[in-house]
VMD Tcl script that draws the C-alpha trace (Angstrom):
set ca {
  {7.20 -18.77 -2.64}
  {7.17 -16.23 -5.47}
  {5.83 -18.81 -7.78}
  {2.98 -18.96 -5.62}
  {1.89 -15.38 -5.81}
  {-1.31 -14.54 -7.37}
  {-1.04 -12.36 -10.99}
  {-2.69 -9.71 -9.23}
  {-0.06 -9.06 -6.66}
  {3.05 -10.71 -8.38}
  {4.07 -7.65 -10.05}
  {3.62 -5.32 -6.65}
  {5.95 -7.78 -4.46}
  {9.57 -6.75 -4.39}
  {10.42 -8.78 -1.69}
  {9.74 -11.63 -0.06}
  {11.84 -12.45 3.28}
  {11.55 -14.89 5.66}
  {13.24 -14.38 9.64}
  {14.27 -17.19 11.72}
  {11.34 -18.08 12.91}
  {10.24 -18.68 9.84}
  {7.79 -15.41 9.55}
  {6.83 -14.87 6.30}
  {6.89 -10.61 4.71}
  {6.14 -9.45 1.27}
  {7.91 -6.16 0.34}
  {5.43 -4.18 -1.58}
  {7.06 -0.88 -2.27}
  {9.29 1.62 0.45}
  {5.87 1.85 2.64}
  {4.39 -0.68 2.07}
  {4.50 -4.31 3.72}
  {2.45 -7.77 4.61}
  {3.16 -10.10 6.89}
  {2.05 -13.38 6.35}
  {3.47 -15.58 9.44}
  {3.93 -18.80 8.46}
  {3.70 -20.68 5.32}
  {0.41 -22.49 7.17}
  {-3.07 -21.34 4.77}
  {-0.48 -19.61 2.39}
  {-3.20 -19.78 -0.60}
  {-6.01 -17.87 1.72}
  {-3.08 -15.49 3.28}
  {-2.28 -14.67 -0.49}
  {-6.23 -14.01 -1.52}
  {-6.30 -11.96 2.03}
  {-3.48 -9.50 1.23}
  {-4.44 -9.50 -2.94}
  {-8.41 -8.62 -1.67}
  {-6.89 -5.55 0.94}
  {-4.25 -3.89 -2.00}
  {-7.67 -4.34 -4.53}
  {-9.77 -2.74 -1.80}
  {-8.15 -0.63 0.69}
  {-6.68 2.92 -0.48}
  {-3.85 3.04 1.36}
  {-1.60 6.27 2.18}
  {1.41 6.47 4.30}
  {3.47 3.72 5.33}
  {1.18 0.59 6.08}
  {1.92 -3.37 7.31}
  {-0.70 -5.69 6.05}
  {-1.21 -8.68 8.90}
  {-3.01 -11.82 7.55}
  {-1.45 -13.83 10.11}
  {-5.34 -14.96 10.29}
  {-6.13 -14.79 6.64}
  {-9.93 -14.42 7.61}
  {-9.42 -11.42 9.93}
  {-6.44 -9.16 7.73}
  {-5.52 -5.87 9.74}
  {-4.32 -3.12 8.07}
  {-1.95 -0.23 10.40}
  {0.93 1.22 11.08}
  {4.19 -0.16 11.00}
  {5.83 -1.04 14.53}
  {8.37 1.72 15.78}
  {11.73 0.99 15.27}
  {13.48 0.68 18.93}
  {15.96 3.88 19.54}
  {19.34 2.79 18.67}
  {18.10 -0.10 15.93}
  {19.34 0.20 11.99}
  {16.52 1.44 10.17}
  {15.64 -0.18 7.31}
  {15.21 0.83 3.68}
}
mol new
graphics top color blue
foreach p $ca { graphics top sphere $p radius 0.5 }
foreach p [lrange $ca 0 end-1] q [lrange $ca 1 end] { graphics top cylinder $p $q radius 0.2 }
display resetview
């Protein structure tokens, strides 16, 4: 997966984790986060999330979706349930 990172975001990702369903995230910084779903259209989910960090400014803590690499949303991560482990 890492290999397949494009030079203009490989040096941003600090993670990349994958849950048991087999959901995709890249961990780019403390706030920052995309989630690319599955490894389906992983080249255009890569351009997606490289063309919103090139021309988005974002502030606070953010997700990036590209679930839909033709329709990326950028928001707010989800709340974390009372009583979960918070991470990070």
């Amino acid at each position: 997966m890492a290999a397949a990172l494009p030079a203009t975001i490989a040096g941003r990702v600090q993670e990349v984790a994958v849950d048991v369903r087999g959901t995709v995230t890249l961990g780019i910084g403390a706030r920052l986060s995309a989630v690319l779903g599955s490894t389906q259209d992983l080249q255009a989910k890569l351009v997606a999330v490289a063309s919103v960090l090139a021309g988005a400014r974002l502030s606070g803590p953010a997700v990036i979706n590209v679930t839909v690499p033709d329709e990326p949303t950028v928001g707010p991560p989800p709340p974390v349930p009372r009583g979960a482990p918070r991470g990070r």
